[in-house]
Steps between C-alpha positions, in 0.01 A plus 500: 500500500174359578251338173373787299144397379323635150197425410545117573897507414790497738807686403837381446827664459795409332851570611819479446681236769823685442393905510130460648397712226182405305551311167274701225298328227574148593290207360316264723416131348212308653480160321686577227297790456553885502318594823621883560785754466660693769423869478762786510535419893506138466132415600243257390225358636355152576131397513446310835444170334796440374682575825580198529665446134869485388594770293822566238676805570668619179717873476794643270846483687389262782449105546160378453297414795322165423300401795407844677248510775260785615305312736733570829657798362404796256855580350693256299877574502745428131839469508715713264630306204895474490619640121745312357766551189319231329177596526568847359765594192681838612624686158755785642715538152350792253607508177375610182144637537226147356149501496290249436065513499352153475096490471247759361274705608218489332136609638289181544164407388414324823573613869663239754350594869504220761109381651336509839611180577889571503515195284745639257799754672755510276582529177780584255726449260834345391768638374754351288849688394742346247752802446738306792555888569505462912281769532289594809148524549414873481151594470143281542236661260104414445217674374178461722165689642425617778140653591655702820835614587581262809527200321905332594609150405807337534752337288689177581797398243504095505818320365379171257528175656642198311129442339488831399222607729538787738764409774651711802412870553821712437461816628507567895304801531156540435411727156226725538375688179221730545269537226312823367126554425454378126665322231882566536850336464645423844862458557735311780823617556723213562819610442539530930544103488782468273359157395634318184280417240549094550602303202192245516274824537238628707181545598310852569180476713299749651312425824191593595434651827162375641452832732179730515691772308505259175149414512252611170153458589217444238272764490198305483597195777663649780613205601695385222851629449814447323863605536719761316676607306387351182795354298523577127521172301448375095334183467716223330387166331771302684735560821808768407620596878207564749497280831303561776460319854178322578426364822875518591600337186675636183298441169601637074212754407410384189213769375704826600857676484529805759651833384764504740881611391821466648822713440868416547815675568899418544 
């Protein structure tokens, strides 16, 4: 496929090395920086000066990429990531029916939505559990606005490192939630993945997808924008359980606490 030009940008595609099939929604780094997302047919688009840069290619359920190249070339090829037992806890037994809800949803007096500048692209919350119960990760619930009905993000769970920060990404698959016009409660079903909740806990983030479709545009500058949805959150004096990654690095939220929820099962 020969260089596809827009408007001063060449595309690039995405695939998988494995199935050829493009990778959706994965995030490209550019000096430690967010610099796109992949649309829905693995696609995104480089200004011709940096050409010549290095980018980080990041996606669920393959390895990262970190030193791709468009200059000769305008598809960059990921290997699948091999699963192992230890990376994921299978719970096969059922027994007596347990539930467990940790967080509340609460509707926030602020709204979380990440800036032009892709400086901030994800955020979330962790989750502690001290019941010992072995339960699984269920559902993934968060109340946010959206000013049009095409707004997605996705949702990464991170196991905690030995620092406590946000760690390895657990789940393979990429988790697409597709939020409605207005203020609503959005939920993840999780229960596919059969994941553990880990003993050390976790962390929940949602991650924004810098695409076209995400874009709110001020009515009075048409060239400022910022992206959806807008996440509910309360302000707090002092950090409670909000991270979010800056710049490629994790760092404690200490003015907020999101609304999001997670639910357990056995």
């Amino acid at each position: 496929m020969l260089f596809s030009f827009t408007r001063g940008q060449i595309q690039v595609n995405v695939l998988s090395e494995d199935s050829n099939l493009p990778i959706s929604y994965a995030t490209i780094w550019l000096s430690n920086k967010v610099y796109a997302t992949t649309d829905s047919l693995g696609v995104f688009y480089v200004n011709e000066s940096n050409l010549n840069s290095t980018f980080k290619v990041e996606a669920t359920g393959f390895n990262t990429l970190y030193e791709a190249k468009v200059i000769k070339n305008n598809t960059i090829f990921l290997k699948e990531k091999l699963i192992t037992l230890e990376e994921v806890t299978l719970n096969l037994k059922r027994k007596k029916v347990i539930k467990e809800t940790l967080g509340k949803l609460k509707s926030g007096n602020v709204g979380i939505v990440a800036t032009k500048d892709k400086e901030i692209s994800r955020i979330g919350k962790f989750f502690q559990d001290n019941s010992k119960s072995n339960l699984i990760i269920d559902k993934f619930r968060f109340k946010a606005f959206s000013s049009e009905n095409n707004r997605i993000v996705s949702v990464l769970l991170y196991s905690v490192s030995e620092d406590g920060v946000p760690n390895e990404i657990i789940n393979n698959e990429t988790i697409i939630c597709k939020l409605k016009k207005g203020s609503h409660t959005s939920e993840v079903d999780l229960s596919k993945f059969n994941i553990e909740f880990p003993e050390n806990g976790i962390f929940v983030m949602v991650n924004y997808l810098f695409l076209d479709q995400n874009k709110k545009f001020s009515e009075y500058d048409p060239n400022w924008f910022f992206y959806e949805p807008s996440l509910d959150a309360i302000t707090v004096k002092e950090f409670v359980d909000t991270w979010y990654n800056v710049n490629n690095e994790w760092q404690k939220n200490e003015k907020i606490s999101l609304s999001f929820q997670l639910l357990l099962r056995n």
